[in-house]
N, C-alpha and C positions, 0 to 999 in steps of 0.2 A: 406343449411341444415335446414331442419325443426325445429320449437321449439318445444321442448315435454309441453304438456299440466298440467297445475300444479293443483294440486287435493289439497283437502283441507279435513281435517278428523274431525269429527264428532262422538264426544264417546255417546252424548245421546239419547235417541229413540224418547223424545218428540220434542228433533227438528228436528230430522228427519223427523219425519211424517210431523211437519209442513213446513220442507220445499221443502218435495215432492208433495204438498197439493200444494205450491207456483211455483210449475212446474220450478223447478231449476234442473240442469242434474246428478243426480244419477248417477253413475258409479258402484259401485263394494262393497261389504261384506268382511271382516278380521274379523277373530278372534280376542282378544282386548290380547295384548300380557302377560300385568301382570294378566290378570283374566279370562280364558279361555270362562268362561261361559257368559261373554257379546261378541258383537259384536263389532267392526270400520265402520261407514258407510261414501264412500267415495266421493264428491261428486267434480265437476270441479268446480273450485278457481274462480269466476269472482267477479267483483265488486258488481253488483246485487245482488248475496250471500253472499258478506260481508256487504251490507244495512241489509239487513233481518236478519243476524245475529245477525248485535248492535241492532235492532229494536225489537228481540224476546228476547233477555238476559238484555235489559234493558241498552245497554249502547250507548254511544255518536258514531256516522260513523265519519271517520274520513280515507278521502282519503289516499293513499298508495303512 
């Protein structure tokens, strides 16, 4: 059985840009459920995204 690939969501546009910018894999656009008029951008879950994550918000990486 194949693993389904785990996505990770992203409410804000400026780390989105920059972590499209950081050539990490985009996937998909949601509507943001409590606020219609922003977006969800959804991107695949890997470790490398979760570095640049704590490294653009300021906080400590910390393996999984």
């Amino acid at each position: 059985m194949e693993e389904k690939m785990k996505v990770k969501i992203i409410y804000k546009k400026s780390l989105f840009v920059e972590l499209v910018r950081r050539h990490h894999n985009f996937l998909y656009t949601t509507p943001n459920r409590e606020n219609r008029k922003y977006q969800c951008f959804m991107f695949e879950d890997t470790e490398e995204l979760n570095k640049d994550l704590a490294e653009l918000t300021g906080n400590k990486y910390e393996r999984r």
